[in-house]
N, C-alpha and C positions, 0 to 999 in steps of 0.2 A: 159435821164437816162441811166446810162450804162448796160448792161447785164453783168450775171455770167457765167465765165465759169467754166463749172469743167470738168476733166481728171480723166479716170479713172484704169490708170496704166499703164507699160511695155510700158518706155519711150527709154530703152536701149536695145542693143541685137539684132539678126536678119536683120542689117543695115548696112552701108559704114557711115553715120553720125551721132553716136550716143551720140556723145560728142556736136554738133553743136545744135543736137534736146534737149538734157536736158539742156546744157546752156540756149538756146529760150526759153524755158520753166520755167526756174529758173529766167528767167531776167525780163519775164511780170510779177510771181507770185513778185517779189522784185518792182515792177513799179504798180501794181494793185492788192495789199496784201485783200482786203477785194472784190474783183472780181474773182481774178483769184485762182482757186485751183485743186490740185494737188491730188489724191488718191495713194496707192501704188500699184503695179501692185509684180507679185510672179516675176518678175524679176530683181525688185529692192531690190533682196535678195543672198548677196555674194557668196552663196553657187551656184547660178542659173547663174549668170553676169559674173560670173569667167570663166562658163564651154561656156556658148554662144555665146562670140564675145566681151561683153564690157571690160573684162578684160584685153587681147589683144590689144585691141583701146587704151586703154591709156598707154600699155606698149611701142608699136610701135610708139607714136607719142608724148610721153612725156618721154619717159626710165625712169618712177621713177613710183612704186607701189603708191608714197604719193597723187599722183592724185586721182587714184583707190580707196584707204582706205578713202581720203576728201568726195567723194561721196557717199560711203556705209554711213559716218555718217547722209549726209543730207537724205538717201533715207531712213536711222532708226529711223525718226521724222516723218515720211509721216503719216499720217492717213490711219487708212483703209475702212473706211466707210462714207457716207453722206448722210442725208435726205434732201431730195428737198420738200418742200410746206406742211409739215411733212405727206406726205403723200408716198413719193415715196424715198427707200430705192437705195442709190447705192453703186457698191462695183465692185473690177476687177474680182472677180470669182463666189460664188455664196451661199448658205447659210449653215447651220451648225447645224446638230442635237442636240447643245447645243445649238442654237441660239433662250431663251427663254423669254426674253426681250431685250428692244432698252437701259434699263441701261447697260448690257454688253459689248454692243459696246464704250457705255463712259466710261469703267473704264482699257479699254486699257493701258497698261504701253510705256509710248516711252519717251528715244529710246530704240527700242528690233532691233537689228541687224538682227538676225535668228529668226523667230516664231519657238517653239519647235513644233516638228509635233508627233503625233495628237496634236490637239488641234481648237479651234474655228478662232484663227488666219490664223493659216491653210488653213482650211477648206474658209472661207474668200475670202483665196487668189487663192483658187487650186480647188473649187470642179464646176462641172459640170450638167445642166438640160440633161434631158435621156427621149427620145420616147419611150426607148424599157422597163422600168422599174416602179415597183411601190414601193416608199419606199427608200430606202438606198442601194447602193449596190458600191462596190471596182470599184476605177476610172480607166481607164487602163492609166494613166499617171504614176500611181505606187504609188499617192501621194491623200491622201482624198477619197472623194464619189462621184456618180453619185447620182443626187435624182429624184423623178418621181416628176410627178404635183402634186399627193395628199398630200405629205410631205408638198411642196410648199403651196400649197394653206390654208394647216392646218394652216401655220408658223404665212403666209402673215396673216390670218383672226385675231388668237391671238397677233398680233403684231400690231395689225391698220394698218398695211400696205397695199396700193392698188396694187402698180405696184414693181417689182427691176429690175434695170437699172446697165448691166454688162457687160464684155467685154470678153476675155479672147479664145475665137473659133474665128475662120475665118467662115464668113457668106458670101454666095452665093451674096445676094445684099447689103448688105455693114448694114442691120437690121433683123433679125428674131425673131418672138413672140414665145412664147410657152407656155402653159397650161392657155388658155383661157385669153391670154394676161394679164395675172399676171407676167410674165415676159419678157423680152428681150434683144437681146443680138446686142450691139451695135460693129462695127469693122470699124477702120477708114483707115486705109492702105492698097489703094488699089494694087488691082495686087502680093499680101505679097509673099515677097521673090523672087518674079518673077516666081512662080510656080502656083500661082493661078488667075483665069480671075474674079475675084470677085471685088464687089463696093466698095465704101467705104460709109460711112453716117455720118450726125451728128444730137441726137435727139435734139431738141427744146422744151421745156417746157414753157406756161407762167404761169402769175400769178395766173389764174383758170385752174391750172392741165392741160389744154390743150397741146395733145402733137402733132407734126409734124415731120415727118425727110426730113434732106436734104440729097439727094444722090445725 
């Protein structure tokens, strides 16, 4: 039986091959459409990709914007969200003070090129877990919230959610948990940027919630 994969954003950007890695990506999701999937990361958002490096990448090596704009369309149908085992919430950034049911998540409109910000797409895509915080508090990204565990754990309990599974920080070992492992933050590329000596991991899930990571 084959496994799932799923990805959970910010496939462009920060890279020498950013076009080689979402093509790979694009060509197993077209070869293993019901295995393989894809979440969107706040990087696969024009406004972000332009300023980062992917924009660049296809100016330099294709001299035509039509590259650039082909891709903004596939990356304005990505999903932003996924339950795994319907128990375990994931998403590339982290949760959202309007996030009061899991119907919000399914009435998403795509394609949305730009998520307007504020807003739960947003927040989705941009916000961050905080040691130092309880509650909601301004992200220093300049964009969305920081939330403490209580926020969290209020969400997870009203949402049946056990665990969210998110990406979105560079982690020391390539996994870190936070607020009583109701969360954690998964980061797969190690060494990122060539500036940091960090792991990279991938979490394993099976069919009874069992989780493991490989690093």
């Amino acid at each position: 039986m084959r496994a799932n994969y799923l990805f959970l954003g910010d496939y462009v950007d920060r890279g020498k091959h950013c076009l080689e890695t979402i093509i790979l990506l694009l060509s197993y999701k077209i070869s293993f459409p019901e295995h393989f999937f894809l979440l969107r990361g706040n990087h696969e958002c024009p406004m972000i990709n332009k300023q980062y490096g992917f924009y660049d990448e296809c100016m330099r090596r294709y001299k035509a914007q039509s590259v650039w704009d082909a891709f903004q369309s596939v990356f304005s149908w990505m999903p932003l969200t996924a339950i795994v085992n319907r128990r375990v919430l994931c998403m590339h950034g982290g949760i959202s003070p309007k996030l009061t049911s899991l119907d919000l998540l399914r009435q998403f409109k795509r394609p949305n090129y730009q998520p307007d910000s504020p807003s739960i797409e947003i927040d989705i895509l941009w916000s961050d877990p905080s040691n130092f915080h309880k509650g909601w508090a301004s992200n220093s990204r300049g964009v969305s919230y920081v939330f403490g565990g209580d926020v969290l754990r209020r969400i997870l309990d009203d949402l049946n959610i056990d665990l969210v599974v998110r990406a979105h920080q560079v982690v020391q070992d390539g996994y870190e948990f936070f607020a009583g492992r109701r969360l954690v933050t998964i980061f797969s590329a190690p060494f990122y940027c060539g500036q940091f000596d960090n792991a990279a991991a991938v979490l394993c899930i099976n069919k009874e919630s069992v989780c493991h990571f490989k690093v």
